[in-house]
C-alpha positions as CSV (number, residue, x, y, z in Angstrom):
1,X,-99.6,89.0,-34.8
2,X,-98.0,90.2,-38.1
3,X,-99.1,92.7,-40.4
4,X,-100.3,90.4,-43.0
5,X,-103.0,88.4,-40.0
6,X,-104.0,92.2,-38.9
7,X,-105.1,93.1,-42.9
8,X,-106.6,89.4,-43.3
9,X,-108.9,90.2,-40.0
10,X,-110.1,93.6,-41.5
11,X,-110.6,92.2,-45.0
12,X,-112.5,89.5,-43.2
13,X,-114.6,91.6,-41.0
14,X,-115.5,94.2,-43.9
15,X,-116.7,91.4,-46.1
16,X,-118.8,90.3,-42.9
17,X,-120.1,94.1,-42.9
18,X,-120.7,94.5,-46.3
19,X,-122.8,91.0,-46.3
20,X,-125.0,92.4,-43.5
21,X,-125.6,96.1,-45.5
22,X,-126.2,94.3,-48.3
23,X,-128.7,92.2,-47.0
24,X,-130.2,94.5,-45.1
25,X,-130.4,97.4,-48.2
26,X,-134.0,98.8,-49.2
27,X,-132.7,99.4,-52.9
28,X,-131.9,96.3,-54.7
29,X,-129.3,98.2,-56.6
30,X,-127.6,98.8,-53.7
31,X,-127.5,95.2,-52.4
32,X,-125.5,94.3,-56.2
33,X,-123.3,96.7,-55.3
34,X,-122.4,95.9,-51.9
35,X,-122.0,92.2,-53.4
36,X,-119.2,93.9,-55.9
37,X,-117.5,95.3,-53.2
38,X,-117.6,91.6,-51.4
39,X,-115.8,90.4,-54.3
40,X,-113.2,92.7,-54.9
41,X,-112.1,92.7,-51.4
42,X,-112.4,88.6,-51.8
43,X,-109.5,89.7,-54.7
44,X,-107.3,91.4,-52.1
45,X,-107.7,88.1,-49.8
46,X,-106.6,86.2,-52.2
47,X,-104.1,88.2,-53.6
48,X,-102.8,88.4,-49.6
49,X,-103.1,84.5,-49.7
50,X,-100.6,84.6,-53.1
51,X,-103.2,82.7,-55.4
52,X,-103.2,85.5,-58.2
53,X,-104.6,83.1,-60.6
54,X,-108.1,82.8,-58.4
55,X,-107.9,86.6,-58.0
56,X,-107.7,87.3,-61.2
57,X,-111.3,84.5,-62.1
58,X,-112.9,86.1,-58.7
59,X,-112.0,89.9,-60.4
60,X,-113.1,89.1,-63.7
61,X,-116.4,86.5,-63.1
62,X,-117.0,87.7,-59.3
63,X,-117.0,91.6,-60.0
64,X,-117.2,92.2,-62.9
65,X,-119.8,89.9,-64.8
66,X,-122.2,88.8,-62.3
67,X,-122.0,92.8,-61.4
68,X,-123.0,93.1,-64.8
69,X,-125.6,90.5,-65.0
70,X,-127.7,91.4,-61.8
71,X,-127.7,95.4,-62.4
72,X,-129.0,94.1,-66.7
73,X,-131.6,91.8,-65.2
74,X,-132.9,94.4,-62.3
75,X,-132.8,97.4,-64.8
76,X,-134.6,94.7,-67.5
77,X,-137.2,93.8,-65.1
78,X,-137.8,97.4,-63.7
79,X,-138.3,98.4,-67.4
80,X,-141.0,95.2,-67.7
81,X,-142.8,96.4,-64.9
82,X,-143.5,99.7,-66.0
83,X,-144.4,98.9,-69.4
84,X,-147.2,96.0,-67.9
């Protein structure tokens, strides 16, 4: 096995990880987060796989507004909540 397969395999099995803690986080904040992290190591992978143009939608869309849009709409909702 090269170099390249070995960091393909951890990229792999830390987006695996960070799936499970996300899923399994208490704090819905948290879960987005663990999500963004998803992403961006989906940008290494394909980076690794030399399709920069799909990196740079996935870093742009995949982490950065859909980050965006689930911490507005939990922080939105919180504030809803507490003025009802």
């Amino acid at each position: 096995m090269d170099a390249l397969m070995i960091i393909e395999i951890v990229i792999g099995a830390a987006m695996v990880v960070f799936g499970v803690l996300a899923l399994n986080s208490k704090k819905l904040v948290t879960s987005v987060i663990y999500l963004s992290i998803i992403s961006m190591l989906a940008v290494v992978a394909f980076v690794i796989m030399r399709a920069p143009d799909v990196a740079i939608t996935e870093a742009v869309i995949g982490s950065g507004l859909v980050t965006a849009v689930f911490l507005f709409t939990l922080y939105a909702v919180k504030k809803a909540g507490e003025d009802a």
